[in-house]
One Martini backbone bead per residue (centre of mass of N, CA, C, O) as a GRO file, in nm:
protein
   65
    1UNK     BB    1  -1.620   1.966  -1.422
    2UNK     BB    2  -1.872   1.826  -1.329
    3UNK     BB    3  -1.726   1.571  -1.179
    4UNK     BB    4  -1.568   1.764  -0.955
    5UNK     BB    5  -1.824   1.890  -0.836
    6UNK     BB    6  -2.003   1.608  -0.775
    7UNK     BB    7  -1.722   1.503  -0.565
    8UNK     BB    8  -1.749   1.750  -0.402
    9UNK     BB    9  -2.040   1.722  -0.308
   10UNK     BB   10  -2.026   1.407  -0.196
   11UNK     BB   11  -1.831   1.487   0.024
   12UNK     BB   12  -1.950   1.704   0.171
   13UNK     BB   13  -2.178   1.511   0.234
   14UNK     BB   14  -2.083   1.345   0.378
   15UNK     BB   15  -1.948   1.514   0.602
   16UNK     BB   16  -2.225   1.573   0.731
   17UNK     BB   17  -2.359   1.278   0.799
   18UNK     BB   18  -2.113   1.213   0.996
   19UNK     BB   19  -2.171   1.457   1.190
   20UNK     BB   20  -2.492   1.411   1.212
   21UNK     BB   21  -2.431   1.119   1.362
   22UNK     BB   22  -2.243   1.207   1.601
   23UNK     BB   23  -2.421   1.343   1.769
   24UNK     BB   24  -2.590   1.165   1.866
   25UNK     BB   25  -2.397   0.931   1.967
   26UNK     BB   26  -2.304   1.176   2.201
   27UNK     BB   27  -2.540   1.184   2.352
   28UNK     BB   28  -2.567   0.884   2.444
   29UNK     BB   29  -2.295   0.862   2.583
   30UNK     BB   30  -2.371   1.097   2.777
   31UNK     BB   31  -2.637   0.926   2.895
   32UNK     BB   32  -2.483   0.665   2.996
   33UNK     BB   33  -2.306   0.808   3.163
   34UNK     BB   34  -2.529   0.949   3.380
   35UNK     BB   35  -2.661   0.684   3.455
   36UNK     BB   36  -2.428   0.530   3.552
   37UNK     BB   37  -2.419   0.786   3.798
   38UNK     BB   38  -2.687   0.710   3.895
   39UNK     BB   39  -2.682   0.449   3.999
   40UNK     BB   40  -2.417   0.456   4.175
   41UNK     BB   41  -2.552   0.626   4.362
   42UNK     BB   42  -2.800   0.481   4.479
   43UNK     BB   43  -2.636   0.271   4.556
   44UNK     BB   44  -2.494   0.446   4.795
   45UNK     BB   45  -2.730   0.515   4.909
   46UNK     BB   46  -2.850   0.222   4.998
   47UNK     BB   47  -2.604   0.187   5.167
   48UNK     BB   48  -2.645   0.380   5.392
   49UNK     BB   49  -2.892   0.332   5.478
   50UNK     BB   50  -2.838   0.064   5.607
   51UNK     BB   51  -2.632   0.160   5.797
   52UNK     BB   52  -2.810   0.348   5.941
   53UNK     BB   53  -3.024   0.124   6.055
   54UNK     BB   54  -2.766  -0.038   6.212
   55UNK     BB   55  -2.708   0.215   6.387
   56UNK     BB   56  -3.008   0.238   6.514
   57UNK     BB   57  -3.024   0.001   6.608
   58UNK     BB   58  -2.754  -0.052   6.839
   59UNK     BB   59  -2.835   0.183   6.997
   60UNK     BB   60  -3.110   0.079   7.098
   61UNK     BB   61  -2.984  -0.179   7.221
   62UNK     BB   62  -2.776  -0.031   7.409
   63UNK     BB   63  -2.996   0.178   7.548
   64UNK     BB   64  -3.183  -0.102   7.648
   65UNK     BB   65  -2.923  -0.237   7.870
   0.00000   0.00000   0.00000
């Protein structure tokens, strides 16, 4: 009978562990996906602001002719 409890509570615990394991896992994939979504966006405005710059020189250009 002993042995079968043994059994029983090593694998409940391995199952605890590996619970407790995943769940932080599952936190940095999901911070590393914010990351990447957060650079993505980051990225996306520097382009724009540069697109931004280059139609008001040329507004600023065409302006001035």
């Amino acid at each position: 009978m002993a042995p079968l409890i043994a059994v029983l509570l090593l694998t409940g615990l391995t199952v605890v562990v590996i619970g407790a394991l995943a769940i932080p896992m599952n936190f940095f994939r999901w911070v590393a996906t914010v990351r990447e979504e957060r650079d993505r966006l980051e990225t996306e405005l520097l382009e724009a602001r540069k697109e931004i710059r280059s139609l008001k020189e040329e507004l600023m250009r065409q302006s001035s002719d």
